[in-house]
C-alpha positions as CSV (number, residue, x, y, z in Angstrom):
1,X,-23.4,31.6,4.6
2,X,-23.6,33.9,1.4
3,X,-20.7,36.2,3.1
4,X,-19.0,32.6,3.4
5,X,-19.5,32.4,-0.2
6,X,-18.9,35.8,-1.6
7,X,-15.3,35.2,0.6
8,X,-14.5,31.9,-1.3
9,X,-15.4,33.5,-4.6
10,X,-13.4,36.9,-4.4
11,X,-10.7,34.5,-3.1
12,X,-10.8,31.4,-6.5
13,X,-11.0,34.9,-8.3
14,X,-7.8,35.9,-7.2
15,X,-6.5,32.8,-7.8
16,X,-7.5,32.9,-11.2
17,X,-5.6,35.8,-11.8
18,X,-2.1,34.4,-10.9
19,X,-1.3,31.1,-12.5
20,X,1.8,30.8,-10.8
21,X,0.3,30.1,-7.7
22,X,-1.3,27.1,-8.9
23,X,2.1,25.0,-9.0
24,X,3.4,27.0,-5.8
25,X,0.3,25.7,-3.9
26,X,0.6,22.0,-5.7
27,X,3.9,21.8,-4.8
28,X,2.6,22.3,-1.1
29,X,0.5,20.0,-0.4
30,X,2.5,17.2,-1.7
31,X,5.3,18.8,0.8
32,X,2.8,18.6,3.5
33,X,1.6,15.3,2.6
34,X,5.8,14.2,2.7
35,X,6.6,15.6,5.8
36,X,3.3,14.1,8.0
37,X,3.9,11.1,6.2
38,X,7.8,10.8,7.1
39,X,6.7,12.0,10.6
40,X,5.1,8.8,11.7
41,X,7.5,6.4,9.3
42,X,10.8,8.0,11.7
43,X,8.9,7.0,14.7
44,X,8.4,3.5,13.9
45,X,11.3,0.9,13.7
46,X,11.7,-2.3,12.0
47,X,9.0,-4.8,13.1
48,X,7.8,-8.2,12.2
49,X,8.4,-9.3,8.4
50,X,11.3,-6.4,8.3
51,X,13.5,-9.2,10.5
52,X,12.9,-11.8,7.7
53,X,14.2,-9.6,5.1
54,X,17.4,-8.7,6.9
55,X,19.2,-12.1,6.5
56,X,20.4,-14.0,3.0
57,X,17.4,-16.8,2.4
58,X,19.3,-20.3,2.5
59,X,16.0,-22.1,1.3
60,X,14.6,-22.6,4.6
61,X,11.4,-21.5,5.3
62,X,12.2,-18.1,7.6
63,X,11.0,-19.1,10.7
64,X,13.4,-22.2,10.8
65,X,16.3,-19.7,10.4
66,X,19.2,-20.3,13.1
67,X,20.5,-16.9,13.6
68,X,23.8,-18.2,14.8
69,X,24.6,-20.0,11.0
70,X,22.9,-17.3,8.8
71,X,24.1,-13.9,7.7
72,X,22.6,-10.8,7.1
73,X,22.3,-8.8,3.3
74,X,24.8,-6.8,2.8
75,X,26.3,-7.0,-1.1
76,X,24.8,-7.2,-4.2
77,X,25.7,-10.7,-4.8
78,X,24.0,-11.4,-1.0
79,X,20.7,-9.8,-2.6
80,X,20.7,-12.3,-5.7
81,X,21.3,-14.7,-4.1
82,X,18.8,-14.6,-1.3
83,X,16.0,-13.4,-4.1
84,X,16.8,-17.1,-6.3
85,X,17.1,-18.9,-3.2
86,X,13.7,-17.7,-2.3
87,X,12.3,-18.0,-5.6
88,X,13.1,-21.8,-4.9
89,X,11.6,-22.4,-1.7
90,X,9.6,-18.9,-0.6
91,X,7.5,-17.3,-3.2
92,X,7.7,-15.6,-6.7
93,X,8.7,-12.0,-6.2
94,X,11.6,-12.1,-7.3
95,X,12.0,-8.1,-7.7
96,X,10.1,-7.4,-4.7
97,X,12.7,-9.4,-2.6
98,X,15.7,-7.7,-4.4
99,X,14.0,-4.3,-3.9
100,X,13.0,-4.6,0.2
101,X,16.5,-6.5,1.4
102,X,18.2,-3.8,-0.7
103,X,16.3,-0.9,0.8
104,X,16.9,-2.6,4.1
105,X,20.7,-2.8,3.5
106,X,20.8,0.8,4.8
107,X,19.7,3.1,8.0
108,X,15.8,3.3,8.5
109,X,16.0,6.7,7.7
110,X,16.5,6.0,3.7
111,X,13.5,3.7,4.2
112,X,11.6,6.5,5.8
113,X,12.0,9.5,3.2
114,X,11.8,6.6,0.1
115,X,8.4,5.4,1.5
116,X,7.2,8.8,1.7
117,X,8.0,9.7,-1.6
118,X,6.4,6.6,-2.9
119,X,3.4,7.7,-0.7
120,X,3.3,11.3,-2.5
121,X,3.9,9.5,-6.1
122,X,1.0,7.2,-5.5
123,X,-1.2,10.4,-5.1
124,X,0.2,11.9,-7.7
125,X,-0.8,9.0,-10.1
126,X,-4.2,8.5,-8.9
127,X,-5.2,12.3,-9.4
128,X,-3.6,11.5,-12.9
129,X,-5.5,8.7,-13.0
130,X,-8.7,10.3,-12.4
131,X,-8.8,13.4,-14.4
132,X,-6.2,12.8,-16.9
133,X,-7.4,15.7,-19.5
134,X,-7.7,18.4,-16.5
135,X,-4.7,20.6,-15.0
136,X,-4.1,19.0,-11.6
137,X,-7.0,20.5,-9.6
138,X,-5.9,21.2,-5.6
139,X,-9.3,20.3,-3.9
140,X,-9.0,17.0,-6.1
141,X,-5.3,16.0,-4.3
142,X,-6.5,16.7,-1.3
143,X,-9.9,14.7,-1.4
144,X,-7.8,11.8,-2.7
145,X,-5.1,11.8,-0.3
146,X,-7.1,12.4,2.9
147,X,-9.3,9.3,1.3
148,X,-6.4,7.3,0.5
149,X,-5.1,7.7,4.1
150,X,-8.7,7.0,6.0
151,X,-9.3,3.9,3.9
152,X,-6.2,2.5,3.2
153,X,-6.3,-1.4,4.1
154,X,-4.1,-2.7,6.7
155,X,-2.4,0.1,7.0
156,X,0.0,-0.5,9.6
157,X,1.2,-3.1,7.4
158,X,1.0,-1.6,3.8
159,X,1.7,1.4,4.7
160,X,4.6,1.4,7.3
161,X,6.2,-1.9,7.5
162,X,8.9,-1.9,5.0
163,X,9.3,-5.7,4.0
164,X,4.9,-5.3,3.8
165,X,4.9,-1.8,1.9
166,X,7.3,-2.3,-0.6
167,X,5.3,-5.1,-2.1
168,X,2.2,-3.0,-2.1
169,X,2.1,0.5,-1.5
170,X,5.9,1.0,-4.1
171,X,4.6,-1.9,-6.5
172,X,1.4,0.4,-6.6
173,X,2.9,3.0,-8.0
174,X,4.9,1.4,-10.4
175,X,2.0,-0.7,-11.9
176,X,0.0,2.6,-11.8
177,X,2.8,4.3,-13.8
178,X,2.7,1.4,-16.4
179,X,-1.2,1.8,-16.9
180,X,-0.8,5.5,-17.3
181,X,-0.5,5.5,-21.1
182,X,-3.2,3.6,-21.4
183,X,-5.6,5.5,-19.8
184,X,-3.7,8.7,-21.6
185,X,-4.7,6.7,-25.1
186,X,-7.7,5.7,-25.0
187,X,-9.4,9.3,-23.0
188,X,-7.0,11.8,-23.7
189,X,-6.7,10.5,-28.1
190,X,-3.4,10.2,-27.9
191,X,-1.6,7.0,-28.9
192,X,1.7,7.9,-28.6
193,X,2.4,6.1,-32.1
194,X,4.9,3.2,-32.1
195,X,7.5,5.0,-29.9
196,X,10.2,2.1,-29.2
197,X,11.8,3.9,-26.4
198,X,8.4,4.0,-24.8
199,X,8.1,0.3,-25.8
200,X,10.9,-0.8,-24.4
201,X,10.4,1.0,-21.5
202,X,6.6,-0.3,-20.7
203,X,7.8,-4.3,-21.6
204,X,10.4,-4.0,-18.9
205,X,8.5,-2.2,-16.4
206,X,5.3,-4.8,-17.1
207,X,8.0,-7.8,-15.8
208,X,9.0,-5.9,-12.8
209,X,5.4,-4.2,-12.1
210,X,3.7,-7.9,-12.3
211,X,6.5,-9.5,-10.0
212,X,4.9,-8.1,-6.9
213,X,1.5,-9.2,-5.5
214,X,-0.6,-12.2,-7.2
215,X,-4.1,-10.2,-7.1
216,X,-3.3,-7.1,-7.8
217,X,-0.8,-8.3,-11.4
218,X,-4.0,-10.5,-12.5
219,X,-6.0,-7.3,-12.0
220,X,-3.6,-5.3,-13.8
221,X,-3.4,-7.1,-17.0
222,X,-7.0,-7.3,-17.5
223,X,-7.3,-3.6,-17.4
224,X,-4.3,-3.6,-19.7
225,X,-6.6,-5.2,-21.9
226,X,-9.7,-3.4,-21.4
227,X,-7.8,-0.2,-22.4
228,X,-6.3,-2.6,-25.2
229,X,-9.5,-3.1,-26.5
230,X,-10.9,1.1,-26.7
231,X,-7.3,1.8,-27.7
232,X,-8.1,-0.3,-31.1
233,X,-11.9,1.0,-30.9
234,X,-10.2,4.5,-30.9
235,X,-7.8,4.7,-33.1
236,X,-8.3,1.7,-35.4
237,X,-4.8,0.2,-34.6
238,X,-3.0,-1.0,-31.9
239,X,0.5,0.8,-31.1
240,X,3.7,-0.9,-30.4
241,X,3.9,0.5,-26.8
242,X,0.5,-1.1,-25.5
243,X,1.3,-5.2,-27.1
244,X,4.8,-5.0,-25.4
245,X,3.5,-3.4,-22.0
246,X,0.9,-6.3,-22.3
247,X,4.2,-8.8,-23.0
248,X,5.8,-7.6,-20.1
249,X,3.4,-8.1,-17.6
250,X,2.4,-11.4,-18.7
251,X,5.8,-12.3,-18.7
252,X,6.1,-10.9,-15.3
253,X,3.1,-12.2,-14.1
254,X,4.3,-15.7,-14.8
255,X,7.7,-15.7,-13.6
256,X,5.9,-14.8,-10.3
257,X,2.9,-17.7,-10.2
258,X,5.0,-20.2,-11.5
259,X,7.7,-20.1,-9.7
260,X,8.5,-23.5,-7.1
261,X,8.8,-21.1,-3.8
262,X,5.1,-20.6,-4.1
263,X,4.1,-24.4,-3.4
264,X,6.6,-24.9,-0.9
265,X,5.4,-21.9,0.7
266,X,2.0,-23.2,0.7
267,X,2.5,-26.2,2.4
268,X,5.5,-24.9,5.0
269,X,2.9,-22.4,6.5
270,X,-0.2,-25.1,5.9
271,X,-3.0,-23.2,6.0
272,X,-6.5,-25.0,6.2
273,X,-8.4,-25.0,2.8
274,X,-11.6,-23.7,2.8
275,X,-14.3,-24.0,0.6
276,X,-15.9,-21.7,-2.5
277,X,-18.3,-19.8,-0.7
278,X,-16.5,-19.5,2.4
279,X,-13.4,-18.1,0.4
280,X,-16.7,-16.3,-1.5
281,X,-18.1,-14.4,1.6
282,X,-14.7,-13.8,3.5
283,X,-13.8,-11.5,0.0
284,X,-17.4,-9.8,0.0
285,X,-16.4,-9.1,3.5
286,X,-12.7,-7.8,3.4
287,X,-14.2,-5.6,0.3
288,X,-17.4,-4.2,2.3
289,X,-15.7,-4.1,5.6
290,X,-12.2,-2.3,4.4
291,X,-14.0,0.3,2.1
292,X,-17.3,0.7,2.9
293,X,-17.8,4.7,2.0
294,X,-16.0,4.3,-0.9
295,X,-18.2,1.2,-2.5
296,X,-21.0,3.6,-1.0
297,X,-19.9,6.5,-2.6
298,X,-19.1,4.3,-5.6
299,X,-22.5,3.1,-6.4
300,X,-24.8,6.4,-5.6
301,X,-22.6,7.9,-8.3
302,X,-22.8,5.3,-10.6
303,X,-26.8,5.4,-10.0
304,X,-27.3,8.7,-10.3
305,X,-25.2,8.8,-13.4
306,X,-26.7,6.4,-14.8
307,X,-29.9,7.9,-14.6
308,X,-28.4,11.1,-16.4
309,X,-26.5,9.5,-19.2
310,X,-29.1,7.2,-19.9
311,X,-29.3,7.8,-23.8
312,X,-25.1,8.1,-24.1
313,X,-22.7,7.8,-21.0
314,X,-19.8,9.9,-21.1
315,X,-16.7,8.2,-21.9
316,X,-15.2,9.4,-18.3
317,X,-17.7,7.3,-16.6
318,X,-17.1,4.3,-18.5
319,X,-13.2,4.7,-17.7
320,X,-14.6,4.7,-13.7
321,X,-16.5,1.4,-14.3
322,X,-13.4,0.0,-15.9
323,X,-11.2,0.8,-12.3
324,X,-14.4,-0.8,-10.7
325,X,-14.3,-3.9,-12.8
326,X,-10.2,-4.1,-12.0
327,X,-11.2,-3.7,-8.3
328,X,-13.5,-6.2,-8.1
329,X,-11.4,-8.6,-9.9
330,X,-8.5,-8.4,-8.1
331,X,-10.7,-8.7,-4.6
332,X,-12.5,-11.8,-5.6
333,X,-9.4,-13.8,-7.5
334,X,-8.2,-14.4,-4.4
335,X,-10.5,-17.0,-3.9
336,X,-8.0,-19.4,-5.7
337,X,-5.4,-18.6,-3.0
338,X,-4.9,-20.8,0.1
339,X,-5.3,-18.1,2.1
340,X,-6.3,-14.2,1.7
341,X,-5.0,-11.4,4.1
342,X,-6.2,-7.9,4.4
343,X,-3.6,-6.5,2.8
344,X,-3.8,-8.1,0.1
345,X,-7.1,-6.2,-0.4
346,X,-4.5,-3.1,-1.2
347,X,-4.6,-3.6,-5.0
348,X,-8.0,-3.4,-4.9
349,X,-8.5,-0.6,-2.8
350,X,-6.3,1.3,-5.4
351,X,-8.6,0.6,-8.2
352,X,-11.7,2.1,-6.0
353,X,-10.1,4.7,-5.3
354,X,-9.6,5.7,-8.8
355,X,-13.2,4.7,-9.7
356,X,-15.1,6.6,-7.3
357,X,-12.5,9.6,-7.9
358,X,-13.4,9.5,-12.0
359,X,-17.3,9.3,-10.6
360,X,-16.7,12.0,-8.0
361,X,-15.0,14.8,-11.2
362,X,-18.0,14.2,-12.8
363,X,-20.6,14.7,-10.2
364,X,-18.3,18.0,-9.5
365,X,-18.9,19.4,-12.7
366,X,-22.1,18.8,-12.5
367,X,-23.1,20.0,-9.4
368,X,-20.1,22.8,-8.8
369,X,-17.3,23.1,-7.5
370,X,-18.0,25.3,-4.6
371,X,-21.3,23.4,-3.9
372,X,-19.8,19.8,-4.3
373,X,-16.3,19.7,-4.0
374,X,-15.2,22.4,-1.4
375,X,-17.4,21.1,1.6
376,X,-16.3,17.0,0.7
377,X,-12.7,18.2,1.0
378,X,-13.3,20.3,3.5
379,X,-14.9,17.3,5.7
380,X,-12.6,14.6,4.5
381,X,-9.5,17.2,5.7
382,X,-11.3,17.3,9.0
383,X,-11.7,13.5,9.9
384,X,-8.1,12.7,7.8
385,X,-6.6,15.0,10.4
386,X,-8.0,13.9,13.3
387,X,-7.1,10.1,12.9
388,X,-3.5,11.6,12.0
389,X,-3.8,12.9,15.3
390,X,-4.6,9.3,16.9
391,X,-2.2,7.6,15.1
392,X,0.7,10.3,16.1
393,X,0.0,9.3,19.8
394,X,-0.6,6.0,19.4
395,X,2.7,5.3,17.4
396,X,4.9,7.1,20.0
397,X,3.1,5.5,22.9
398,X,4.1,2.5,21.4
399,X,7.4,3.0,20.0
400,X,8.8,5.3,23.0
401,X,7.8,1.6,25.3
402,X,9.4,-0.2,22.6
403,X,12.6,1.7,23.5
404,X,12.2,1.1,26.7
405,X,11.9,-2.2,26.7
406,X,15.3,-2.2,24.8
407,X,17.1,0.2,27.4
408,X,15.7,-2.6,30.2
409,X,17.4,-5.5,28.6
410,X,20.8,-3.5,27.6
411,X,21.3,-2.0,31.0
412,X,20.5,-5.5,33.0
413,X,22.1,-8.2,31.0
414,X,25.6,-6.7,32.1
415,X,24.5,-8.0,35.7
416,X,24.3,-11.9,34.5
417,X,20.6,-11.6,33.8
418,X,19.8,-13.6,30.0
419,X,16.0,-14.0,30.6
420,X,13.7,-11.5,29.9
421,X,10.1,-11.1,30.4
422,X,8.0,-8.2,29.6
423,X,4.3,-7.3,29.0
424,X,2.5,-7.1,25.7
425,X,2.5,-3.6,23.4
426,X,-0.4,-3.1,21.9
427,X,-1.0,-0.5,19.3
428,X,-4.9,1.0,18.7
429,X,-4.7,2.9,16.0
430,X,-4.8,0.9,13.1
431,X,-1.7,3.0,11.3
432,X,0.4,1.3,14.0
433,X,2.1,-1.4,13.3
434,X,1.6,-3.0,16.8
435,X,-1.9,-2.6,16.0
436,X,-3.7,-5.7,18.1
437,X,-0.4,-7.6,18.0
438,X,3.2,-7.6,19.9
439,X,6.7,-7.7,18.0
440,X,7.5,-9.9,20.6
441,X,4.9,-13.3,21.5
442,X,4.7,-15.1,24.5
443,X,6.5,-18.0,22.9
444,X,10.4,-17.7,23.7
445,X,11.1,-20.1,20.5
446,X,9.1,-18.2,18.1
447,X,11.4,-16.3,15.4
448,X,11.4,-12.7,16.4
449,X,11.9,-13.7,19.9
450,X,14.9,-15.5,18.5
451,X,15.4,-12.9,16.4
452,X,15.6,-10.5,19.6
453,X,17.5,-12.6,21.8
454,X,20.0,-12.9,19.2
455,X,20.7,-9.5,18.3
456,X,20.8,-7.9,22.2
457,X,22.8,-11.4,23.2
458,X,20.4,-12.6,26.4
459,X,19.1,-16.4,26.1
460,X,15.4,-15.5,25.4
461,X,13.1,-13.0,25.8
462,X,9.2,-12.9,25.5
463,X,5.9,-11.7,26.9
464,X,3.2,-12.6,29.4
465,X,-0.3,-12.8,28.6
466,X,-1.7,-10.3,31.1
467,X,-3.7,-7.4,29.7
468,X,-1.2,-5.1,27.4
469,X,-0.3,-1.8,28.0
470,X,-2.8,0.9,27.6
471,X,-1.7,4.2,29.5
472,X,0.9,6.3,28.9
473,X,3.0,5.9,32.5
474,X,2.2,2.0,33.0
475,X,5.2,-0.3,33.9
476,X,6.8,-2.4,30.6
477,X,7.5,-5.2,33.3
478,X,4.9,-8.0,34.4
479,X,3.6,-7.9,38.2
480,X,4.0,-11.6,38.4
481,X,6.8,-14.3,36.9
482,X,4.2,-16.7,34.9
């Protein structure tokens, strides 16, 4: 162990000596993180909500579309069109709509390297995020990617679906980037003045940043004010920049929530209403159940840092209870909201992320770096690559059956046969987007079976309900007609 050690030190040592290695080596890992990232997004192909998103809305609720009367994006004008009409009749996010059926315009492969940029931003920001005053340290972007991968909700969806992840995982990082001065002002004592370029810029990024998901905006502007609120505590006024980001989002924020698509929405897809505490518990348990370690993690540090800056706490550790507060905020106003699905717990799990990284820096310096920070990265690397290892098989298991179930219906329909039925594809790994569910469903009428049927030209396909596929050679075709 102390040769280990002597090893690691001569090592950091040499490090030390040659600062151009520090960028070299940054500039790495992001690579790294790029290319497995783009790896498993080239493997995937459109699924689920990405068929919704390919056809001009004509204010009907999607799954009423008939595929023989609408048309798919493929101008500007189609995309502003299709984002009012669904503003009308489908929802608030106006931006969001324009940004996904734009991006889906093209080939999947612009989708792919675009979503793993955004991916490699978003790490970026939250090592920014989280130690702000430090030069980037390496250890730190790996500990928060590797956690950012492992404890990522729904990530199948948020991650690698493109109509799902460019509403949270892009919108992430563009209301990260408009928070970023405010976190720079208030812990780094700098204001930035009243800069009207940088004014400008923050009051229209707050209306496109707060046009994406309900929770995670709300969230967002409180924190906006929080940092608000030291900024003037600070620096005994309040710059230009930080009332017109706050103006932006608002204005953003509203445009979204009071928008008529939103009720129609609500009662096309009539979900059951449920009461406080039900809506109560099932938050506590998306929050417990999607990020465990990380509330773990969250509150041992703020315990034990409690304890140690009992007479003054640091500033850096208020600025982690702030992210917590945002967290915890955007989880439980979703209690207001008909209904509340896992990835909407995305926002959220942003916020943590940044909270228990703020928490963690501190601990570090406390404790050490080698002592504190090499073996948690060291361990997190271990386990982060590992389930990348899973997922890799599990995704082209299922997309390589997913091809052949394609091939089936291509080579057979020139023979006269319309009718297709095939067994169920079931993902396990929950990075797949198949996770626990089909593209297809047994149900020949349902949209993406419509969808399906429509696009290869057969009457109607679907699945069975025997047991899905599980091995790697088992047949994509039923035993039995049901």
């Amino acid at each position: 162990m102390n040769q280990i050690r002597r090893i690691s030190l001569a090592a950091w040592r040499k490090y030390r000596k040659h600062p151009y290695l520090h960028p070299i080596c940054l500039f790495s890992i992001h690579t790294a993180i790029f290319f497995f990232f783009f790896i498993l997004c080239d493997k995937i192909p459109f699924v689920l909500d990405d068929y919704f998103s390919l056809y001009i809305n004509h204010k009907l609720p999607v799954f009423s579309y008939d595929f023989e009367n609408v048309q798919r994006v493929a101008t500007i004008h189609d995309l502003f069109l299709s984002a009012y009409n669904g503003y009308l009749t489908w929802g608030g996010r106006f931006f969001c709509s324009i940004l996904t059926q734009g991006v889906l315009i093209f080939d999947k492969s612009v989708f792919n390297f675009l979503n793993s940029l955004m991916f490699v931003f978003l790490i970026i920001l939250l090592t920014k995020h989280i130690a702000p005053k430090q030069k980037t340290s390496l250890l730190t972007v790996m500990v928060i990617a590797s956690v950012t991968w492992l404890c990522a909700p729904a990530a199948g969806q948020t991650l690698f679906i493109a109509a799902i992840t460019i509403t949270y995982l892009w919108f992430a990082v563009l209301l990260l980037l408009l928070l970023l001065p405010y976190r720079s002002a208030v812990f780094l004592g700098n204001d930035s003045g009243h800069r009207p370029l940088l004014a400008i810029t923050l009051f229209f990024l707050g209306i496109i940043a707060c046009n994406s998901n309900e929770n995670t905006a709300a969230a967002m502007i409180i924190l906006e004010l929080i940092f608000l609120w030291n900024i003037r505590r600070k620096h005994n006024r309040i710059p230009l920049w930080s009332v017109l980001g706050i103006a932006g989002s608002v204005i953003g924020y509203l445009i979204m929530t009071l928008s008529p698509g939103i009720t129609g929405r609500i009662a096309a897809e009539n979900h059951q209403t449920q009461g406080l505490f039900h809506k109560l518990f099932i938050q506590s348990a998306y929050l417990i159940h999607i990020v465990p370690a990380l509330l773990a993690v969250i509150f041992f540090m703020s315990w034990h840092l409690t304890c140690r800056y009992k007479k003054q706490r640091h500033p850096e550790y208020k600025a982690g209870i702030n992210y917590l507060y945002g967290a915890l905020f955007a989880c439980y106003i979703m209690i207001v909201s008909p209904y509340s699905p896992s990835r909407a717990m995305f926002g959220p799990f942003v916020f943590l992320v940044i909270s228990a990284g703020i928490l963690f820096e501190l601990l570090s310096s406390h404790f050490g770096t080698l002592r504190f920070k090499v073996p948690a990265a060291i361990a997190l690397l271990c386990i982060a690559a590992g389930s990348y290892m899973y997922a890799y098989r599990d995704i082209s298991l299922t997309s390589r059956l997913h091809r052949q179930r394609l091939e089936y219906v291509n080579s057979h329909k020139a023979s006269g046969q319309l009718e297709f039925t095939f067994r169920q594809i079931i993902g396990t790994s929950k990075y797949n987007p198949m996770f626990k569910t089909d593209v297809l469903s047994p149900d020949a009428t349902s949209f993406i079976n419509r969808y399906y049927a429509h696009q290869l030209g057969i009457s109607s396909i679907r699945t069975t309900a025997q047991p899905a596929i599980t091995g790697m050679e088992e047949s994509i075709l039923p035993d039995y007609d049901e």
